[in-house]
TITIVO-837145 format. One line per field, with one value per residue (C-alpha): residue in one letter; x, y, z. Coordinates in steps of 0.001 Angstrom, whole numbers, padded with zeros to 6 digits, m for minus. Each point is the difference from the previous one (the first is absolute). Layout:
% TITIVO-837145
code	[A, ...]
xx	[X, ...]
yy	[Y, ...]
zz	[Z, ...]
***
This chain:
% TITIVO-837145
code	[X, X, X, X, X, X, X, X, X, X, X, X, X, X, X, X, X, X, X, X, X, X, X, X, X, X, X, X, X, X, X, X, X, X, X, X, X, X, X, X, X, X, X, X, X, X, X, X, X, X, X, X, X, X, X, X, X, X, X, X, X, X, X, X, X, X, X, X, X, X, X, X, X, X, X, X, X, X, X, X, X, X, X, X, X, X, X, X, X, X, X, X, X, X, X, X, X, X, X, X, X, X, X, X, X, X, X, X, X, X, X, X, X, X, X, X, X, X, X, X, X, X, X, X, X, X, X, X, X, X, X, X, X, X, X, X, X, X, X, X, X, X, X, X, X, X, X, X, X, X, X, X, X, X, X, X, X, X, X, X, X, X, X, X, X, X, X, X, X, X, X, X, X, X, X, X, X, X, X, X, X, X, X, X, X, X, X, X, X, X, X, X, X, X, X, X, X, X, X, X, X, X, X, X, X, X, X, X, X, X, X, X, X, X, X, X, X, X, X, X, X, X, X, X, X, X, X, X, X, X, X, X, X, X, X, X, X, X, X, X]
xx	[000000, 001635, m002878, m003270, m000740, m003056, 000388, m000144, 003070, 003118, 002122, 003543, m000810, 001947, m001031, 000692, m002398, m003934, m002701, m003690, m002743, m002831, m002742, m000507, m003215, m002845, m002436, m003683, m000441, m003814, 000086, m002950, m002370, 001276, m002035, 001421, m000770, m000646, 001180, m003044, m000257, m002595, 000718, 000724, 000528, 002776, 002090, 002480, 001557, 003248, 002625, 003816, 003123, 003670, 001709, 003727, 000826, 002802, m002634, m002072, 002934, 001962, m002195, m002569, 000246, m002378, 002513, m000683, m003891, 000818, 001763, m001597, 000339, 003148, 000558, 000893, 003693, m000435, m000506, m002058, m001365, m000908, m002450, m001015, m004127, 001079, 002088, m002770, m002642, 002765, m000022, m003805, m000640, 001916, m002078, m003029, 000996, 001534, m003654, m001545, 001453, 000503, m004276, m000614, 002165, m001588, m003609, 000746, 000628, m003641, m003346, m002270, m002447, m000683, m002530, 001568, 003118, m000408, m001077, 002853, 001781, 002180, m001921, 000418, m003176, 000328, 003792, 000662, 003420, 001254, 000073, 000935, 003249, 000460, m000750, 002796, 002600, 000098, 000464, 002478, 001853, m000415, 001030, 002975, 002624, m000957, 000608, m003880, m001523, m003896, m001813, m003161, m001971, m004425, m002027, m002751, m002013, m001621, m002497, m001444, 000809, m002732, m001013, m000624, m001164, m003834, 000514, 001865, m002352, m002826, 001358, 001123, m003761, m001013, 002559, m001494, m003451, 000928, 001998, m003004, m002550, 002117, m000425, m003695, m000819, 002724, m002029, m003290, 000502, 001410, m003299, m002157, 001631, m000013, m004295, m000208, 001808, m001516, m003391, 001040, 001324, m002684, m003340, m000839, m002099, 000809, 001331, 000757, 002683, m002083, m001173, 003701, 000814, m002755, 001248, 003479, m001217, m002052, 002677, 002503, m001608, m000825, 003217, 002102, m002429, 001205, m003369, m002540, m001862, m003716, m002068, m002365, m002596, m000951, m003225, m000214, 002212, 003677, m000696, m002770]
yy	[000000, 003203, 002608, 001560, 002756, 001674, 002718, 001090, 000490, m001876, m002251, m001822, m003338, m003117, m001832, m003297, 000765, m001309, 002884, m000362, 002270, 000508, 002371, 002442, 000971, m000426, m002823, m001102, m003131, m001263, m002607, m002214, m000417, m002644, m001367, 000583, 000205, 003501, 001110, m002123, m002941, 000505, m001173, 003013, 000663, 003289, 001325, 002547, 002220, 000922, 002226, m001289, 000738, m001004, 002060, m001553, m002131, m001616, m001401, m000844, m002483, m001248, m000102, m002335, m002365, 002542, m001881, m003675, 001125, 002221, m003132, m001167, m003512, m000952, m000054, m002319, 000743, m000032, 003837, 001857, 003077, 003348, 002646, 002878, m000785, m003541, 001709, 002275, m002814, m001953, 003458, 000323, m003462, 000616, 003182, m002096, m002924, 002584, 001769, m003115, m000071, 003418, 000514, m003381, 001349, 003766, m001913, m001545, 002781, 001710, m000931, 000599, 002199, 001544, m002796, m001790, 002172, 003535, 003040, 001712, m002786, 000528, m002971, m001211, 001761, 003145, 000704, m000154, 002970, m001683, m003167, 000516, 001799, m003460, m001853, 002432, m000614, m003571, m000086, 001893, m001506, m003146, 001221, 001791, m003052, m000640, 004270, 000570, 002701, m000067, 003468, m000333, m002650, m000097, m002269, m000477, m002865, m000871, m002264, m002756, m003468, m001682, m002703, 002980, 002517, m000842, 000041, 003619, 001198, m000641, 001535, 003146, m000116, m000703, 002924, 002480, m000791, 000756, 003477, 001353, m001650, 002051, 003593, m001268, m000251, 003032, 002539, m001836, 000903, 003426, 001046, m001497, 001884, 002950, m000289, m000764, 002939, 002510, m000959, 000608, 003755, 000721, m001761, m001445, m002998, m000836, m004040, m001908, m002850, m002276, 002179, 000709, m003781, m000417, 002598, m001013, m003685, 001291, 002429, m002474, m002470, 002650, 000841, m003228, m002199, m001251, 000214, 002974, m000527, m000348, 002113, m000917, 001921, 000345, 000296, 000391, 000965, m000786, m002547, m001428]
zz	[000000, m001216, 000735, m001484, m002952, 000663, m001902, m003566, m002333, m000748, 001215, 000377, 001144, m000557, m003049, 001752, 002695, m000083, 000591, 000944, m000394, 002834, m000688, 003235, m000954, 002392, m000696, 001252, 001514, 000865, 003108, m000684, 002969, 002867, 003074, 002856, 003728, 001674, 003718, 001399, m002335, m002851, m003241, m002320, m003844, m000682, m002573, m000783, m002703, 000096, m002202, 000299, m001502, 000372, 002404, 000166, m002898, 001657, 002750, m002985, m001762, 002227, 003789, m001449, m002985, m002220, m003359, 000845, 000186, m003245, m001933, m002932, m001010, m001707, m003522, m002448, 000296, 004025, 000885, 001720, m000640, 002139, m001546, 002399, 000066, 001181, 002890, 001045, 000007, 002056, 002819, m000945, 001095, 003272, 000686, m000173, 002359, 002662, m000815, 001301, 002806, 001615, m001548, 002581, 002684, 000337, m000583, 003118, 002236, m001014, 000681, m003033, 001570, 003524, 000432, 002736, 001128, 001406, m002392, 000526, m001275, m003646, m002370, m003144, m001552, 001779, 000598, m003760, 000063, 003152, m001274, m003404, 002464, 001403, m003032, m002087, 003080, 000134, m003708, 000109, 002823, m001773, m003188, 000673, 000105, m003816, m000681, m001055, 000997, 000979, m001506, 001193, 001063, 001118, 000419, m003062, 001016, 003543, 000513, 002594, m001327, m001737, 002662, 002828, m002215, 000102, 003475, 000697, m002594, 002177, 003180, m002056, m000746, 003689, 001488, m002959, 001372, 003650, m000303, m002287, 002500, 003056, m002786, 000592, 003350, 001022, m002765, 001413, 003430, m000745, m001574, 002933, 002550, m002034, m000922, 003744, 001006, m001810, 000690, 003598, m000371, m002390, 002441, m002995, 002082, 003432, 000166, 002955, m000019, m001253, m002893, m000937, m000241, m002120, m002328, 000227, m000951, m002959, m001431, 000241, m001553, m002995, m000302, 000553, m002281, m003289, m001554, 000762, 002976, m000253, 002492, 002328, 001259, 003697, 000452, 003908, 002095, 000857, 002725, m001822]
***
């Protein structure tokens, strides 16, 4: 190894010397989606996107074997042949299998939603920057022995594996149901004490306790109904 030209121009060089050519350019790399386990255990589907490119081509050639990957089957006169494409699908093929791994080892640390850990708490659906941080960090950490550097990286696919998804589904539905039946009841109640209260400073009718409880009963049920209540008519008197 004699050293790198990364600029444009010419150049002395030994004639007896090989030369290879690496592109530096940045490239895209799409992780397929991979089940893995989350911080408490459920089955999960998730997926990343990622730009690389080759930081230190010496790392690149000679701290993993990026030519034996690159190799293309001998010829018929027993040699083997290097193009560049073949040696950045060998480092492109790396990328993806270090992917794998550092995508399954960040899933890990996360729950998927705040479901069953504290709201507070950073998740896999809602802490998208700070774990794309993590996600671009252990990449990179990874990475850096083969002299690749990691761009950017996101996640672009998150999902509930198929054999629990019916099952989150339905308590997504079930949790939906409960925080817009609590806007209910907390709007319901507001307007009751607010009717009740201003028939009281304005003497609109004089009501005893029991004749507020019957009025609370009636407006809540008006208001915390999902179908339109149907009246009934009193024709005697409250006690009656």
């Amino acid at each position: 190894y004699k050293g790198v030209l990364k600029e444009t121009g010419f150049f002395w060089v030994n004639p007896f010397m090989s030369k290879k050519k690496l592109s530096m350019r940045a490239r895209n790399l799409n992780v397929n989606p991979i089940k893995v386990n989350d911080k408490v255990g459920n089955p999960i589907l998730i997926g990343l996107v990622l730009v690389w490119k080759l930081k230190d081509t010496y790392k690149a050639m000679f701290e993993i074997d990026a030519q034996t990957m690159a190799a293309s089957k001998p010829g018929k006169d027993g040699t083997v042949t290097y193009s560049v494409s073949k040696q950045m699908d060998a480092f492109e093929n790396f990328v993806a299998v270090q992917s794998d791994a550092a995508l399954r080892q960040v899933a890990g640390q996360y729950a998927y939603d705040n479901n069953v850990v504290s709201d507070a708490a950073i998740t896999l659906r809602s802490g998208g920057d700070e774990v794309n941080v993590d996600l671009l960090n252990e990449l990179n950490n990874r990475l850096e022995m083969a002299g690749i550097e990691i761009v950017e990286a996101r996640i672009n696919y998150l999902a509930y594996a198929p054999e629990i998804a019916a099952v989150m589904l339905r308590r997504q539905q079930a949790e939906a149901i409960i925080s817009a039946r609590e806007k209910i009841v907390e709007g319901a109640v507001s307007m009751v004490k607010m009717a009740l209260e201003r028939i009281e400073d304005e003497n609109i009718i004089e009501m005893d306790s029991d004749k507020k409880a019957a009025m609370v009963s009636n407006l809540l049920v008006v208001l915390c109904a999902d179908e339109s209540a149907q009246p009934v008519l009193n024709t005697g008197t409250l006690y009656q």
